[in-house]
N, C-alpha and C positions, 0 to 999 in steps of 0.2 A: 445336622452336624453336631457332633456333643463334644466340641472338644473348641478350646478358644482361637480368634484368627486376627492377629494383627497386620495392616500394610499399611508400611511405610513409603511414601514419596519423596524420591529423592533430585532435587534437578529438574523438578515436571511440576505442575498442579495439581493436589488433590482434587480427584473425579470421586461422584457416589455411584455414577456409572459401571467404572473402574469396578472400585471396590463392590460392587455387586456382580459383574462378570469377575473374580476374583475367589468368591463367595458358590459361585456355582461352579466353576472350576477346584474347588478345593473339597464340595460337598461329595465330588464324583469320586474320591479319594477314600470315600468310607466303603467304597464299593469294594475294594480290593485290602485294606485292612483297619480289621474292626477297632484297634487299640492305637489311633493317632491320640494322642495327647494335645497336641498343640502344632500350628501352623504359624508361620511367617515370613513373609511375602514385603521383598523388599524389589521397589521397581524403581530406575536410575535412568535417569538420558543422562550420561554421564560430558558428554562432548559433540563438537558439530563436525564432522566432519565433510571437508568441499566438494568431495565425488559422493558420497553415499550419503550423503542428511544426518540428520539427525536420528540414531539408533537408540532403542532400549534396552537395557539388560535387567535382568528377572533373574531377581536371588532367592528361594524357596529350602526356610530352614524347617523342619518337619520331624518331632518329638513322638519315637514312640518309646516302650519301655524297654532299657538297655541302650536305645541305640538313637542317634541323632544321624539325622540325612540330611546332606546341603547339594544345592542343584542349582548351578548358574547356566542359567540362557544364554551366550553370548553368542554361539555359532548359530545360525540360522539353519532349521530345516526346512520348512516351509517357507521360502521367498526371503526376503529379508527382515529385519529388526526394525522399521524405519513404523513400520503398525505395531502398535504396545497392544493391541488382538493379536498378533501374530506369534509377539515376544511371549505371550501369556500362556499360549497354546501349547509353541515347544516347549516352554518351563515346564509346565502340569505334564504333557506328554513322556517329557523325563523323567518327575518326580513319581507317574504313575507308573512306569518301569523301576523305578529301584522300591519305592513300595511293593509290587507285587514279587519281587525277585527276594525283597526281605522274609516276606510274610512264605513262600515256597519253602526257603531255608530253614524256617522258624518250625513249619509244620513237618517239615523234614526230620529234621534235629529232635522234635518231640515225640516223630512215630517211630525212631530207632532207639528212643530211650526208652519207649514202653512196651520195644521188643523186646529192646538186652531185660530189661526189669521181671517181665512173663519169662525169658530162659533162664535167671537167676534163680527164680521162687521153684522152678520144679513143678513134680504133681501135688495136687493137693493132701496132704493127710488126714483130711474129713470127708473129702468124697468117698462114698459109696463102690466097692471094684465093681467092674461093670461085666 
């Protein structure tokens, strides 16, 4: 990971557990774009509730350049929030969808500016006619 990772606990006990499944959840992240800057990773058992226990929410704010991603876990896809594994997994699952959907658009956006660029310049006036 070449880029800094803070997590914050909020409402819960700091785990090194945790933050080491945290740490390889965020390392998997470089996989899909090279220029993360910075990661931070706020996890909350914010309330108890009588029918569902005790839920986690997974706040994942993610620095790249130009642009900042925030990605709250609060809906469950996989089973419930009640396993802070589980809350961790849809958080990164997310954040690894708008990461890869950024980096698409990014390299999108740079291969139609080096098209329009090449249709601008013309033929070259040093080449050789063929």
């Amino acid at each position: 990971m070449k880029y800094p990772l803070s997590v914050t606990f909020h409402n819960t006990r700091r785990s090194e557990r945790v933050e080491e499944e945290v740490k390889e959840f965020a390392e998997r992240l470089d996989k899909y774009h090279d220029r993360i800057q910075h990661c931070e990773v706020i996890i909350d058992k914010p309330h108890h509730h009588k029918s569902k226990g005790n839920e986690f929410h997974v706040k994942i704010l993610l620095s790249v350049p130009g642009q900042k991603l925030v990605v709250n876990s609060t809906t469950p896809k996989h089973g419930d929030h009640t396993s802070l594994h589980v809350a961790l997994k849809d958080a990164f699952d997310s954040a690894r969808r708008q990461v890869k959907a950024l980096r698409d658009k990014q390299s999108d956006r740079r291969g139609r500016a080096a098209a329009k660029e090449s249709r601008n310049q013309g033929p070259d006036p040093i080449a050789a006619p063929a």
